[in-house]
ROPALO-139429 format. One record per residue: residue in three letters; x, y, z of N, C-alpha, C, O, CB in turn. Coordinates in steps of 0.001 Angstrom, whole numbers, plus 500000, padded with zeros to 6 digits. Glycine has a CB too. Example, Ala and Ser with C-alpha at 12.3 -4.5 7.8 and 13.67 -1.06 7.14 Angstrom:
<pts>
ALA513190494310507800512300495500507800513200496700507800514236496681508465511308495527509046SER512850497750507080513670498940507140512900500030507870513409501138508039514084499402505725
</pts>
This chain:
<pts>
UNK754178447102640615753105446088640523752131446240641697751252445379641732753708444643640507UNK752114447169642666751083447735643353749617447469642816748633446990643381751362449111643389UNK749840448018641330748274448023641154747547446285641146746364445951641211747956448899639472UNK748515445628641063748116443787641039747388443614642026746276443091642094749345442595641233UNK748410444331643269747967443694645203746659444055645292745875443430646005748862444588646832UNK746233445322644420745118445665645280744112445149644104742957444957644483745005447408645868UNK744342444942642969743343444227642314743307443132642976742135442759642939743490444015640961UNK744033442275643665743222441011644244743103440715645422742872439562645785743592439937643883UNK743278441966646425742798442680647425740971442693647288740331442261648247743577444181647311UNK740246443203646067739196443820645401738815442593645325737859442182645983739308444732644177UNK739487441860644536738799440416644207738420439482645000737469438723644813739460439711643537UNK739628439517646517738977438888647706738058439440648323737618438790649271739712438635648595UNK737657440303648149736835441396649137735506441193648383734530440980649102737449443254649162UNK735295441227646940734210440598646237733602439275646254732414438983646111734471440696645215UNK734599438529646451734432436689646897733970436727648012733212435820648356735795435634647046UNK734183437441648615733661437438650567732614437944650522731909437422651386734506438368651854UNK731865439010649758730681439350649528729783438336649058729017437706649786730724440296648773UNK729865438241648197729492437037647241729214435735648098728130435154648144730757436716646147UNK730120435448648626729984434207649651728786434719650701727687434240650423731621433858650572UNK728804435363651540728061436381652619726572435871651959725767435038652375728514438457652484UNK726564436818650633725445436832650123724601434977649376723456434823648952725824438078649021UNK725457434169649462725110433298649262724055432614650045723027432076649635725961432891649122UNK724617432769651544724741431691652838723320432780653037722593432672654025726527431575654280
</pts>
């Protein structure tokens, strides 16, 4: 299940962008 961690590894790392780009 490796491939899970890093899918939401990706997904936090996109939310943090996203947020960044909000502000």
């Amino acid at each position: 299940m490796a491939n899970t961690k890093s899918a939401k590894k990706a997904i936090r790392v996109i939310a943090k962008k996203t947020a960044v780009n909000k502000d």
